[in-house]
N, C-alpha and C positions, 0 to 999 in steps of 0.2 A: 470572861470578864474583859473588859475592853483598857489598856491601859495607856499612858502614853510615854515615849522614850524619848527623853531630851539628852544630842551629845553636846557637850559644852567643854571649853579652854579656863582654868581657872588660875589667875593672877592675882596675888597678892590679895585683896577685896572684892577686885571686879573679873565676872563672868562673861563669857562669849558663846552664846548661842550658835552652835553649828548647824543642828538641823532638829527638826522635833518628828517623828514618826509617830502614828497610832498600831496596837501592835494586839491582837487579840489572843490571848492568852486563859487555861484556866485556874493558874495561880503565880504568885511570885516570882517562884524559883523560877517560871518555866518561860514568864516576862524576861527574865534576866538571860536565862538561856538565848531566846531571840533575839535579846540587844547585844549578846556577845554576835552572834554567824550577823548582826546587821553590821556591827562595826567594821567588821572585815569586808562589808559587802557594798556599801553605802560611799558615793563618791563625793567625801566632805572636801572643804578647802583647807581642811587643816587637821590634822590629827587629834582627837578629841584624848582629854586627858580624865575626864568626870564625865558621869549617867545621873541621869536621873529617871526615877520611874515616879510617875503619879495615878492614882485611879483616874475615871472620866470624870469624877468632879474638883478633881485638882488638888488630892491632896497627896502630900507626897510619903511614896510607900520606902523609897532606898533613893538615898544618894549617895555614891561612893567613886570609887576608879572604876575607867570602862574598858579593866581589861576582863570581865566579864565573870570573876570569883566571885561565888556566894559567900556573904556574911555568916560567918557560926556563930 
């Protein structure tokens, strides 16, 4: 499944777009898993404090912290 990983800076209401990645994946956990080793790996300008994963049709599967813990 094809997902896409947006890191973003989140203040107060408004959000900042850091970088968005396509990341191919074939489930969830294993999208998340990828946007943790990308976080670490990906040369943003700023240190992203929230993730987002959406499928390819844009809808969004996790939004949380990107320090890359799965939700129980």
């Amino acid at each position: 499944m094809n997902f896409v990983i947006e890191f973003y800076r989140s203040r107060d209401a408004e959000e900042a777009t850091l970088d968005r990645v396509s990341l191919e994946a074939p489930t969830l956990r294993a999208a998340l898993q990828g946007a943790a080793a990308l976080f670490h790996s990906l040369a943003m300008p700023q240190i992203p404090d929230r993730l987002r994963i959406s499928d390819e049709h844009g809808s969004e599967l996790y939004a949380g912290p990107a320090d890359g813990e799965y939700p129980v």
